[in-house]
C-alpha positions as CSV (number, residue, x, y, z in Angstrom):
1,X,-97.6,-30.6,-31.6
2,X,-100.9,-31.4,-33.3
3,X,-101.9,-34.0,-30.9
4,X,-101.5,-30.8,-28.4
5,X,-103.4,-28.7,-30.4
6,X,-106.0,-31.1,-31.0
7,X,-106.0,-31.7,-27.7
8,X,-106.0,-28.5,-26.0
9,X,-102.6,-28.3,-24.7
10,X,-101.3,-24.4,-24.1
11,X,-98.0,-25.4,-23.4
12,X,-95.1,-28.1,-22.9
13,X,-91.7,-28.5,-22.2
14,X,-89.2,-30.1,-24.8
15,X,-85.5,-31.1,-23.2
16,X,-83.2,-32.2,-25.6
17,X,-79.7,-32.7,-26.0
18,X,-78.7,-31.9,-29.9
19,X,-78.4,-27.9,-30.2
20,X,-80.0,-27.9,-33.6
21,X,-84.0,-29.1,-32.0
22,X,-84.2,-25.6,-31.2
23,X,-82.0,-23.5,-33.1
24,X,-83.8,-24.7,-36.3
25,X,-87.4,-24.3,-34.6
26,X,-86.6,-20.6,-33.5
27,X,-84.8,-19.5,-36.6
28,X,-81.5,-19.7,-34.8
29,X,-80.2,-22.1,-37.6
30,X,-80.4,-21.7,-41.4
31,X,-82.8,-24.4,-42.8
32,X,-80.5,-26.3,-45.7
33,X,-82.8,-29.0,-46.6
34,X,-86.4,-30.0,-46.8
35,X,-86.9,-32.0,-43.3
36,X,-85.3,-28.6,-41.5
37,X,-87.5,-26.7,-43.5
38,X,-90.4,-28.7,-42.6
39,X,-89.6,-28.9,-38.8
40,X,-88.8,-25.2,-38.8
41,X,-92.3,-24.4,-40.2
42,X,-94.3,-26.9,-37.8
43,X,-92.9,-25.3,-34.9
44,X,-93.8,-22.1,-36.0
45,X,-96.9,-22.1,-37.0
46,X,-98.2,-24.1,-33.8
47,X,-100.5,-22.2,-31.0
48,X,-98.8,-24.7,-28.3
49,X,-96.5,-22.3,-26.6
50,X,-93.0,-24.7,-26.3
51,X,-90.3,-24.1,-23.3
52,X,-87.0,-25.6,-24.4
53,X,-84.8,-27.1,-22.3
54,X,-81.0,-28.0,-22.9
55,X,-79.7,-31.1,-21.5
56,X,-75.8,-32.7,-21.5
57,X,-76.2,-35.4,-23.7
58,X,-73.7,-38.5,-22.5
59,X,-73.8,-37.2,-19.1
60,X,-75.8,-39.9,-17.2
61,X,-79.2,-38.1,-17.5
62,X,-81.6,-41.0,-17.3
63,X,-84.4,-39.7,-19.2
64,X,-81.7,-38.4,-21.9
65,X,-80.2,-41.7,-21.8
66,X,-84.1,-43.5,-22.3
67,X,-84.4,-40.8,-25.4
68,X,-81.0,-42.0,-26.6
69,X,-82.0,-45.5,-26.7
70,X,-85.3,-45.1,-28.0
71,X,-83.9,-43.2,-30.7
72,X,-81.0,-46.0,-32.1
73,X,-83.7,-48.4,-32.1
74,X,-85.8,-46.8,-34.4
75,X,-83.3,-45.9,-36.4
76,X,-82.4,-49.3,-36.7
77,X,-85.7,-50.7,-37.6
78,X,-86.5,-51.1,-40.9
């Protein structure tokens, strides 16, 4: 969001598959701990209008599937 901002982006689209991405961003969701509470807040106080879009997760979505992958190996890097 602040490479947007700082880069004059109006708008984007975020598809994700974990309900909580934007249930937490719009208030949907209480915030229990300080990394909600910090994502919650960043997406709040940006200007860059966000459209979000649900996907199936495990459902043979190849960009979903490319976003899964990504996202075990970072969490698997030290």
């Amino acid at each position: 969001l602040q490479w947007c901002e700082d880069n004059a982006v109006p708008a984007i689209d975020i598809f994700y598959d974990y309900e909580g991405i934007a249930k937490w961003a719009t208030g949907e969701w209480k915030t229990n701990n300080a990394t909600t509470r910090h994502y919650q807040a960043t997406v709040q106080a940006t200007t860059v209008r966000i459209y979000w879009h649900k996907v199936k997760s495990h459902s043979g979505n190849h960009w979903n599937d490319v976003a899964d992958e990504l996202a075990k190996k970072g969490a698997l890097s030290s």
